[in-house]
C-alpha positions as CSV (number, residue, x, y, z in Angstrom):
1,X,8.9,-27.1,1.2
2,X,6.8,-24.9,-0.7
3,X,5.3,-25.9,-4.3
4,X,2.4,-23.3,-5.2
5,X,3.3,-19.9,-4.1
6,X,0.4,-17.1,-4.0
7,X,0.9,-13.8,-4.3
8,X,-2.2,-10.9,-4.4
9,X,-1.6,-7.8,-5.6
10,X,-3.7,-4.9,-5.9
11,X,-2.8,-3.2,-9.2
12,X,-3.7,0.2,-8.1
13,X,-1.1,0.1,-5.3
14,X,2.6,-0.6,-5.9
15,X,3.2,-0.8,-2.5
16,X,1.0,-4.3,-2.4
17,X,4.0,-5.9,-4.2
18,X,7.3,-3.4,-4.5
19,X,8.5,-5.3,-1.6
20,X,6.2,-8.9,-1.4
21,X,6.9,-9.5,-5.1
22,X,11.0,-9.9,-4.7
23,X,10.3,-11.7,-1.9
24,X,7.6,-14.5,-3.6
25,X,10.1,-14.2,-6.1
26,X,13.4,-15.7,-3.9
27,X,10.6,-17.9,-2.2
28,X,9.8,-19.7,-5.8
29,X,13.6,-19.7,-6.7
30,X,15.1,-21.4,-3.9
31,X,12.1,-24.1,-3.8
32,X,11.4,-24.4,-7.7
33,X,8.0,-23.5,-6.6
34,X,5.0,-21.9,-9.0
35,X,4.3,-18.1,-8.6
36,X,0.3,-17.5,-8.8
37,X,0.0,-14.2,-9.3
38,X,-3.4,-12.8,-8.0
39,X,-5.8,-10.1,-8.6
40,X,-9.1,-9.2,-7.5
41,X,-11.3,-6.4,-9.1
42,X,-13.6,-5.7,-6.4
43,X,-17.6,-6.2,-5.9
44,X,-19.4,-3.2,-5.1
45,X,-21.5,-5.6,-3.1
46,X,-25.0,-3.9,-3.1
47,X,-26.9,-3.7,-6.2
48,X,-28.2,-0.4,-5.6
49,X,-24.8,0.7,-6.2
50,X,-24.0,-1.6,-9.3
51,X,-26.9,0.7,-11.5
52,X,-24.7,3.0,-11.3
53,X,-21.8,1.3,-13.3
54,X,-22.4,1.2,-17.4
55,X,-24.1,-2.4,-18.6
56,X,-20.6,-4.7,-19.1
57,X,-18.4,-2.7,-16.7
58,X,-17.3,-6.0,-14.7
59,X,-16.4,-7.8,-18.0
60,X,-14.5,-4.4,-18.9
61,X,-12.8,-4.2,-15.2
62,X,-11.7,-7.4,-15.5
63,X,-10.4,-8.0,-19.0
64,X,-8.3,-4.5,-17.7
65,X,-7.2,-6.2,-14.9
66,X,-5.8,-9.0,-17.0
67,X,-4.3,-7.2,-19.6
68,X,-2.3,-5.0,-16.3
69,X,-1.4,-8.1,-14.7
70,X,0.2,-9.5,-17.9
71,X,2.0,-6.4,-18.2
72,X,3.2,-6.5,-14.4
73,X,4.4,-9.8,-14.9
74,X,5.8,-9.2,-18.0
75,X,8.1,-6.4,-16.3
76,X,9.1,-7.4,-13.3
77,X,8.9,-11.6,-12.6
78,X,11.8,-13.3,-14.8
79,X,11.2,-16.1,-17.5
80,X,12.9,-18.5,-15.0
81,X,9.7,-18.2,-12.6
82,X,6.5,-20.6,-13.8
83,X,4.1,-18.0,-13.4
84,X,0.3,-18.0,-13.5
85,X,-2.7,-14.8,-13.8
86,X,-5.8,-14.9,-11.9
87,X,-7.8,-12.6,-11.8
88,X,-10.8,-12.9,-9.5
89,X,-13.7,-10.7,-8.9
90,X,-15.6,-10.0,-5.6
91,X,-14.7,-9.6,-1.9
92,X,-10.9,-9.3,-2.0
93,X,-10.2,-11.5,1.0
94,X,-12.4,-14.3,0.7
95,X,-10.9,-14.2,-3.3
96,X,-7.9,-14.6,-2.1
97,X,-8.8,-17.5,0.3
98,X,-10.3,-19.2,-2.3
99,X,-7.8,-19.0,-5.1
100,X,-5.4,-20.3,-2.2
101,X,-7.5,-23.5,-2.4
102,X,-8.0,-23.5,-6.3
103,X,-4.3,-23.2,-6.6
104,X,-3.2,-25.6,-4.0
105,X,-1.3,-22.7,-2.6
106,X,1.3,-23.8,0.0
107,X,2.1,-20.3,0.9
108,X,0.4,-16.9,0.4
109,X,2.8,-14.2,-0.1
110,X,0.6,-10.9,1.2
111,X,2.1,-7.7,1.6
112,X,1.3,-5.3,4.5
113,X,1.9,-1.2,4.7
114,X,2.9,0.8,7.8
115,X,-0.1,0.2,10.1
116,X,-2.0,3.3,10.9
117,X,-4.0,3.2,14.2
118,X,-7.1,2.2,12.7
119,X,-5.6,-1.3,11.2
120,X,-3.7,-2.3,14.7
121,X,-1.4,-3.9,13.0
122,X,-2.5,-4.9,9.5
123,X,-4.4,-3.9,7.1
124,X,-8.5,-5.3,6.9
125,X,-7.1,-7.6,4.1
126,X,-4.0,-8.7,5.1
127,X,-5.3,-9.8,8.4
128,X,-8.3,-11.9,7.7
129,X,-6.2,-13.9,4.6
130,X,-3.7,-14.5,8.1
131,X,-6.4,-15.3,10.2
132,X,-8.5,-17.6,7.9
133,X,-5.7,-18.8,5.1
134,X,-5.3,-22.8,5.5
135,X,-1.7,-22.6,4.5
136,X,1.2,-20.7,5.8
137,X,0.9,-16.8,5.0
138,X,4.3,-14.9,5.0
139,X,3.5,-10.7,5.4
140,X,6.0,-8.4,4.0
141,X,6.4,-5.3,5.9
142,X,6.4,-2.3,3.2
């Protein structure tokens, strides 16, 4: 049913994959599907705000995020699980959109915390990857 399964993570937040990672994890097991795993170092979208970062901080940010992303892997998905590292940079949502389509992804693994008042009922993120993804989305409730 599924083939390429996507699953972003923020690296900063263990809650954006304590709970979605086991469960990307059964979903690639019991279809013998591909595990993308995702992260995306954020834009600070307005150069006015970029001058303030040292000259080769995205190239630094990234290579960081890489490295952690390895090591995450490395610790917690098993060698039985094909597993691939992107690492995107920019708008996290749309990243994750388009690495759905670069990956071929069948199904986008996203987790979501305890809503507080202000997200409704998911976070910013969460909800515009399930309003906009082209492929199923399952959200795991931290």
């Amino acid at each position: 049913m599924y083939g390429e399964i996507l699953l972003p993570v923020d690296l900063n937040e263990e809650s954006s994959w304590r709970k979605a990672l086991p469960s990307a994890l059964a979903c690639c097991r019991a279809f013998g599907a591909n595990l993308h795993l995702l992260t995306v170092v954020p834009d600070y979208g307005m150069t006015a705000v970029g001058q303030f970062f040292p000259e080769g901080y995205e190239t630094q940010a990234i290579a960081a995020a890489t490295k952690d992303l390895h090591a995450l892997s490395r610790d917690h998905v098993p060698d039985s699980v094909n597993v691939q590292h992107v690492v995107a940079y920019g708008n996290i949502y749309e990243e994750i959109l388009k690495a759905a389509q670069k990956t071929k992804a069948d199904l986008i693994v996203v987790a979501a915390q305890r809503p507080e008042l202000t997200d409704y009922l998911l976070g910013p993120n969460a909800a515009r990857v399930v309003r906009h993804a082209t492929c199923s989305v399952l959200v795991v409730r931290e």
